[in-house]
N, C-alpha and C positions, 0 to 999 in steps of 0.2 A: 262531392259532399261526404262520401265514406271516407275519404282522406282526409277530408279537413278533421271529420270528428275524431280518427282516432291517432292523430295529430295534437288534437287537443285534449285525448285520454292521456299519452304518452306524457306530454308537459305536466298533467295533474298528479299522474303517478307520482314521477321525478318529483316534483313540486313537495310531495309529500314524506317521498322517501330519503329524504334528505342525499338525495345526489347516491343512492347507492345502485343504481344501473347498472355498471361493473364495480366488481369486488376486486378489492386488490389488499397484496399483502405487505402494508407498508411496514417498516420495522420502527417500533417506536424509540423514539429520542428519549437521551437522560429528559425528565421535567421532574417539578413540583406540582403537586396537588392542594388545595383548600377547599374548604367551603366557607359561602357564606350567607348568614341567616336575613336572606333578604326581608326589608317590610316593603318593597316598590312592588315587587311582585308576588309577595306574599308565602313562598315558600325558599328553602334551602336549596343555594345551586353549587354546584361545584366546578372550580376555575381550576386550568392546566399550564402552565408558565412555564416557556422552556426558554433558557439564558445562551449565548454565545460561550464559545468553549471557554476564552479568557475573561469572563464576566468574574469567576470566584475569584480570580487574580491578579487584577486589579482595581483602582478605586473610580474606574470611569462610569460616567450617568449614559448610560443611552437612550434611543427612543423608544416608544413601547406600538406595536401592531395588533390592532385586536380583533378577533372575530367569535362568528356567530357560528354553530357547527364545529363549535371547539373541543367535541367530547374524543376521549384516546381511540371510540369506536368510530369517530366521525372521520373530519377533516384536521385536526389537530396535527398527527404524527407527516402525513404528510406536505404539510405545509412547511411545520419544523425545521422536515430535512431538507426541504430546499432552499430556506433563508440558510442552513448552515452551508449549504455549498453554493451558494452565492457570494456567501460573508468569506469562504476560504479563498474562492477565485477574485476578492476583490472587486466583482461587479454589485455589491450594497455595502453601504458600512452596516458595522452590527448593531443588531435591534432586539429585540425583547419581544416575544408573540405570547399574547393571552387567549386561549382559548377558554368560550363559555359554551359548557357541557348542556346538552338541551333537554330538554323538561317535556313541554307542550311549544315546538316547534312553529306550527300555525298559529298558534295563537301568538308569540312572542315575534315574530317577522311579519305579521301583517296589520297593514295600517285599519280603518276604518272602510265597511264596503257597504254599498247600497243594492251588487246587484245579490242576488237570492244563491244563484248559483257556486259563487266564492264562498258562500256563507256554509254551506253543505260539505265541504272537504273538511271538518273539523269543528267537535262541539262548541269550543269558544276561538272565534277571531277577533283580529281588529286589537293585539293587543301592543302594538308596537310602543306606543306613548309611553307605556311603565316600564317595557323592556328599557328603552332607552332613558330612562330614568334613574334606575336599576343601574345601568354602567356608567353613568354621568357622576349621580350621587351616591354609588356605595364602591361601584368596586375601581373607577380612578381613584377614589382617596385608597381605598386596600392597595391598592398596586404600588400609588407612591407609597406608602406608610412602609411596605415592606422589600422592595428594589428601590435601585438609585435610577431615576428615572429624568431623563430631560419632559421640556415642556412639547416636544412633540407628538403628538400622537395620529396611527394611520388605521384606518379599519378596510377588511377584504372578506367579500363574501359571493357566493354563486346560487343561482337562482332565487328561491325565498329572499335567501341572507344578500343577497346582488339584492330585490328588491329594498332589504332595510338599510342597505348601504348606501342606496341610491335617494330613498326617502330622507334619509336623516342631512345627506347630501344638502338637497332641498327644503328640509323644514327647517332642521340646527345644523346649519352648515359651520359654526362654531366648535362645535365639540371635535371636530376633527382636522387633520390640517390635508391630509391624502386619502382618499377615497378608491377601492378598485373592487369592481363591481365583474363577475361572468356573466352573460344569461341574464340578467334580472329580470322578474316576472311582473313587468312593466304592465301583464294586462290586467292587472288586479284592480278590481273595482272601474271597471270601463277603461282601464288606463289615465286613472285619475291623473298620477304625477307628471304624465306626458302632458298631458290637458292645461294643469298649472304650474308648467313647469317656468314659463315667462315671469309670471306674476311673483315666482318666490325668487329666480333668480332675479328680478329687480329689484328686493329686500338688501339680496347678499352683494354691496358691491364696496366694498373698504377690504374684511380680509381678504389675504393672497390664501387660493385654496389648489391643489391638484388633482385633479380625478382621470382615470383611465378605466374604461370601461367596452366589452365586448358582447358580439351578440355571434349565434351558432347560424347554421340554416333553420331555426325551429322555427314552422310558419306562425307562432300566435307567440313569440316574443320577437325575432328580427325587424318585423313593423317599428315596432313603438323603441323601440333599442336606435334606430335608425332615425328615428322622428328627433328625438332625443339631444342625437349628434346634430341636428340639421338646427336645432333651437340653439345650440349653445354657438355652432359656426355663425348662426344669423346674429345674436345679441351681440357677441364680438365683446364678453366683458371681461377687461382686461385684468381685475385680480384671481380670474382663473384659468388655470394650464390644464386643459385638456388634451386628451386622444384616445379618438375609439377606435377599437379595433373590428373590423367586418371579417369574420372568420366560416365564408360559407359550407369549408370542408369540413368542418366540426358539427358536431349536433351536443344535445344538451348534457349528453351524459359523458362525454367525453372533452368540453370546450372549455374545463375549470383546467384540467392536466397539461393540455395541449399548451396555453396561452399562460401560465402562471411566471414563468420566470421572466419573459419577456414584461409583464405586467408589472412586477414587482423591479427588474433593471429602468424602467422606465420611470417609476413612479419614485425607488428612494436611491437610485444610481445617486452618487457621493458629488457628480458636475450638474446634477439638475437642479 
C-alpha cells in the first residue's frame, strides 16, 4: 500500500511539474515568438514557432505540429532539435512545431472530473474545452495567416498534454490528422476516456486518423494506457493507424526522451 501511494504521489508531482523530474540543458533553436490576446481562454498567451532550416528559402507550405508545453522553459527547444535532426537524416519530411507557452497548466489540459481528489492538484480544472478552442479558433487561423501552411496538422504531448492529446483524439478527433501521445494521465477523472472510449470511437469512423501512443512502467498510468491499446485492437476501425508502444524500462520522467524520435519516424515518416 506504501508503494502504491507514493507511486501515486510521484505521477501527481510529474503531473504538475510539467515533466521537469530531470533537468536538462537543451540548447535552444533559432524560433519566433508572439502573443496572442485570447478571448477562448480569456487572457494573453505566447506562441513559439520554430521553421526548418530552408523554410526562409523557399516558397514551400509545410505541415505544422503543435503542442502543449510549448514554453522555451518547457518542452519546446527540445522537441525543436529533434524534428531538425530528423528532417536533416531524412527520417520526416519538414514540418513546422508550434509551441504553446503555459499559463495555468492543470487547468488548460484537463478535461472535466467528478472525483474530489483530481480536483485538489490545482485551484481551477477541467478546463480542456476552451483550451482546445483557443487552438482551433484563434491560433490555427494566426498560424496560417502568418506561415505557409499545408492542411495538415499533428499535435504531441506527454503526460497532462499526452492526456489532452488523447482527449481531443477522442472528443474532436477532426482537428487533428496525427496524434502522439507519452504517459498520458489516463486516470483522470476515474479514467473517464478509457471508459468511453468505444462510444466516441464509434462517432469517429470516415476520417483517416494516426495515433502513436506510449505508456512507462508507472503503476497508475500503464493500466489504462494498455486498456486503451486493447480497445482500439478489438474495434479494428479501419480509418485509424495505430501503435502503442509498451515501454516498461522507462518511467514517467524519463519516457517522453526515450521514445520521441521513434514516435515522431513512425507517425510523419514520408512512406506512412
Amino acid at each position: 500500500m506504501k508503494f502504491i501511494y507514493y507511486n501515486l504521489l510521484f505521477v501527481l508531482v510529474t503531473f504538475i511539474s510539467c515533466s521537469k523530474a530531470l533537468q536538462h540543458n537543451d540548447s535552444i533553436p533559432e524560433h519566433e515568438t508572439f502573443k496572442i490576446d485570447s478571448k477562448q481562454v480569456g487572457e494573453e498567451r505566447t506562441i513559439n514557432v520554430w521553421t526548418p532550416l530552408n523554410y526562409k528559402t523557399n516558397s514551400e507550405s509545410l505541415p505544422v505540429i503543435y503542442m502543449a508545453d510549448g514554453g522555451i522553459k518547457e518542452d519546446f527547444p527540445h522537441i525543436a532539435n529533434t524534428l531538425a535532426k530528423l528532417i536533416k537524416e531524412n527520417k520526416i519530411k519538414p514540418l513546422i512545431l508550434v509551441g504553446i507557452e503555459n499559463t495555468q497548466r492543470r487547468r488548460d489540459l484537463t478535461g472535466f472530473t467528478e472525483v474530489l481528489k483530481d480536483k485538489e492538484i490545482a485551484p481551477v480544472v477541467g478546463g480542456s474545452d476552451k483550451f482546445r478552442d483557443f487552438i482551433k479558433k484563434e491560433l490555427f487561423v494566426e498560424i496560417d495567416k502568418r506561415y505557409r501552411t499545408t492542411s495538415e496538422k499533428s499535435i504531441i504531448g506527454e503526460s497532462a498534454s499526452g492526456l489532452f492529446v488523447i482527449e481531443t483524439f477522442l472528443l474532436s478527433p477532426e482537428m487533428f490528422d496525427n496524434y502522439i501521445a507519452f504517459d498520458p494521465s489516463l486516470w483522470w477523472n476515474n479514467h473517464y476516456l478509457v471508459r468511453t472510449a468505444k462510444e466516441h470511437l464509434a462517432k469517429n469512423t470516415t476520417a483517416k486518423k494516426k495515433i502513436w501512443f506510449a505508456t512507462s512502467n508507472t503503476e497508475d498510468i500503464a493500466p489504462f494506457t494498455k486498456e486503451l491499446a486493447d480497445i482500439l485492437k478489438s474495434e479494428k476501425a479501419t480509418n485509424i493507424e495505430w501503435k502503442f508502444s509498451d515501454e516498461p524500462k522507462e518511467n514517467h520522467a524519463t519516457i517522453f526522451r526515450a521514445t520521441k524520435e521513434k514516435a515522431l519516424i513512425w507517425t510523419l515518416n514520408k512512406t506512412n
